[in-house]
N, C-alpha and C positions, 0 to 999 in steps of 0.2 A: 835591485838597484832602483831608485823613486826616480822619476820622472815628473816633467812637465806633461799637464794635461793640454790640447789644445785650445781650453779655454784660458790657460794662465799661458799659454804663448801669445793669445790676442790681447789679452787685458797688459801683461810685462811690454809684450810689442811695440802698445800704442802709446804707451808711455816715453819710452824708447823714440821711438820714431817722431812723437810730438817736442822731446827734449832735443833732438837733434835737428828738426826741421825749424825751434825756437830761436837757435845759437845761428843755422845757416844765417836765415833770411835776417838776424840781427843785422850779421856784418855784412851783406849784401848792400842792406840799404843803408848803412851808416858809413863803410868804408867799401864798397863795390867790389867787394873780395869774397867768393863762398869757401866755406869753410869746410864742405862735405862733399856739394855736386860738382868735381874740378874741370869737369871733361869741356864746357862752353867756353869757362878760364883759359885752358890749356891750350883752348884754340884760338883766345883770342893772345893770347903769347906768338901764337905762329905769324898773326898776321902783326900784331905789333913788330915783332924782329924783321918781317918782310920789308913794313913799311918802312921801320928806322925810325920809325918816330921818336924822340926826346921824352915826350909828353906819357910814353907808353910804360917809361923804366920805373916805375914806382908799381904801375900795375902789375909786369913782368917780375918786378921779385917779391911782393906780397903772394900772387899767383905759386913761385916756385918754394916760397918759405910754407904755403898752405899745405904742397904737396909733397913737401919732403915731411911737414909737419904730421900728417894726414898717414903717410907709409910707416914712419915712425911709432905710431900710437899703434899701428896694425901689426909690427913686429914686435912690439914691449907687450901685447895682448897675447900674441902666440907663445911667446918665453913667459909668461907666466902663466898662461890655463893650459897650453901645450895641447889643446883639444877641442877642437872647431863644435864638438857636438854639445847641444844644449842638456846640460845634467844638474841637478840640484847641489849636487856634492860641492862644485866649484865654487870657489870665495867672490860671488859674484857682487854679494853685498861691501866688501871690502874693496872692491874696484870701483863701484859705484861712486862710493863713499870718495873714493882716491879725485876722481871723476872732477868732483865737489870741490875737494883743495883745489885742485891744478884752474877751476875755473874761476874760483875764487880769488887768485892768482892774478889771474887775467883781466878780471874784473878792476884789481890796484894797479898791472901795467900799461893796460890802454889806454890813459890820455898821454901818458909819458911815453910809452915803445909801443905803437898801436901794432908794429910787424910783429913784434913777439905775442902779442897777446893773439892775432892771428894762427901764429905756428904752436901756442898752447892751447888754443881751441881743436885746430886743425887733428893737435894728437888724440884729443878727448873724444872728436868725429872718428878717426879711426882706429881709437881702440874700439871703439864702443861698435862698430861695423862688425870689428873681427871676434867680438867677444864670444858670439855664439852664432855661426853662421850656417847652421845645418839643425835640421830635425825634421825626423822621420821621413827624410830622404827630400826634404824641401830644403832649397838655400832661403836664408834669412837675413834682408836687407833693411837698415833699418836708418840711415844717414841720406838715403835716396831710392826717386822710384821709378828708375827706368828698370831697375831687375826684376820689380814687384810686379811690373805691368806684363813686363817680358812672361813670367811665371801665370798671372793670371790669364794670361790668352791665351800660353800653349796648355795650363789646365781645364780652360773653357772648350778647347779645341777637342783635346782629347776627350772630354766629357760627352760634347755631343757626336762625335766618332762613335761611343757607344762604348768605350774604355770606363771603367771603372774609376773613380776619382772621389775622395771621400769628400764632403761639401766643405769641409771648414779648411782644403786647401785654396778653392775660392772665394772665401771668408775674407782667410787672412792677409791681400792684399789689397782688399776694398776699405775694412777698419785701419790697417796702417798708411792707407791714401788718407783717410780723414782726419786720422789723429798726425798725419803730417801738415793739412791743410788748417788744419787747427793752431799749429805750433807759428807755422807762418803768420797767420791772421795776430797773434797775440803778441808777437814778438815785435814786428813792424807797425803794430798800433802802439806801442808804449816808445818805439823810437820815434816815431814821427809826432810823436806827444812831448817827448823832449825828456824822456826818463833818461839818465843815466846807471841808472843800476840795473838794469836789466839782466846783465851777465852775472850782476850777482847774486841775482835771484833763482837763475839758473845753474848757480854752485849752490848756491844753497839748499836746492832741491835737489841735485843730485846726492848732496851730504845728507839728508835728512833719508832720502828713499832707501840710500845704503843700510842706514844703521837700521829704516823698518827691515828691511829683507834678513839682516845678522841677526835683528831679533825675532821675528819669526823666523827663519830656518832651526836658530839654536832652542828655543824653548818646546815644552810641550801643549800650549795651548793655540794650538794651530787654527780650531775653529771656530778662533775671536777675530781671524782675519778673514783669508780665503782658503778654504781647504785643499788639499793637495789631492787626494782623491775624495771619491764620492763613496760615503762610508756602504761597505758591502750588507746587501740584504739579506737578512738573515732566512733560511730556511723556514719553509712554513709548516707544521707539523699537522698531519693528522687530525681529523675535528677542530682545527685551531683556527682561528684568524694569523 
């Protein structure tokens, strides 16, 4: 069965994580709504209904449309790959790609229904969390990074314990802190520039990375892209180089 190398879980990852950290902090800063990291929202829900404030019920159901949005995408994820483990076999290009419409979507409802376009983001964050959440006994977070950080302190911990830890588990929550920090920076400078299309630049991309992945997966010239293994060396014979 082919696999993901570790180097194409960092490089797919950060891509992943910079597309998801592009769309959070869009709507963060444009409509004060995250679309990924709920848990600050969620809380500020508690203290909204505490208060009774008026002022708060717009926040309060943009808040629960992100999270019903959000569970949503993480169910339609499971019913279609049925398998949290990351494998090349799965139509991952073709979810990708799906990705793309639905943001594209969002992109034409949000000056009109900006809460739908919310809860069509919101599913796009959580499918795209649950699409491949495991490999090689590592969970993979890729919407937010309180699990990332979680994971790289108990792998730094165990490392210097004297536990075995192979390096590119503590790799891989340093490049998807970046490439998330990355998504934020570009996202919220083209809103506070006053772009409009932003999200649909980010369906657009998501469309485009799909159909590269459908096509590298299906063809055989793999090593015009990035190769899937590193081709085995051959034996060296007798008197020979």
């Amino acid at each position: 069965m082919k696999v993901f190398s570790p180097g194409q879980l960092v490089r797919g990852g950060c891509l992943l994580a910079f597309g998801a950290s592009f769309l959070n902090t869009g709507f963060l800063v444009s409509t004060g709504t995250s679309v990924s990291h709920l848990t600050g929202d969620i809380a500020r829900i508690g203290s909204g209904l505490t208060s009774g404030l008026q002022s708060n019920s717009y926040h309060i159901i943009s808040v629960t449309l992100a999270t019903l949005g959000f569970v949503s995408g993480a169910v339609a994820s499971g019913y279609v790959l049925h398998h949290p483990t990351l494998e090349i076999k799965l139509p991952y290009g073709r979810i990708l790609s799906s990705f793309g419409i639905f943001l594209i979507a969002a992109h034409f409802t949000q000056p009109h229904l900006p809460l739908l376009a919310i809860a069509i983001t919101s599913a796009v964050c959580g499918a795209q969390n649950a699409m491949a959440s495991r490999y090689r006994g590592m969970v993979l977070r890729t919407t937010h990074l309180t699990g990332l950080f979680t994971d790289f302190g108990i792998y730094l911990g165990m490392k210097m314990k004297g536990h075995h830890v192979e390096n590119w588990k503590l790799f891989v929550p340093v490049w998807l802190t970046f490439a998330f920090l990355a998504g934020a920076v570009t996202s919220s400078t083209l809103v506070f520039r006053g772009s409009t299309h932003w999200i649909l630049l980010a369906g657009i991309a998501y469309l485009v990375g799909g159909l590269i992945w459908s096509i590298y997966k299906r063809t055989g010239n793999r090593k015009k892209l990035f190769p899937l293994y590193r081709p085995k060396k051959r034996p060296r014979r007798n008197g020979t180089l």
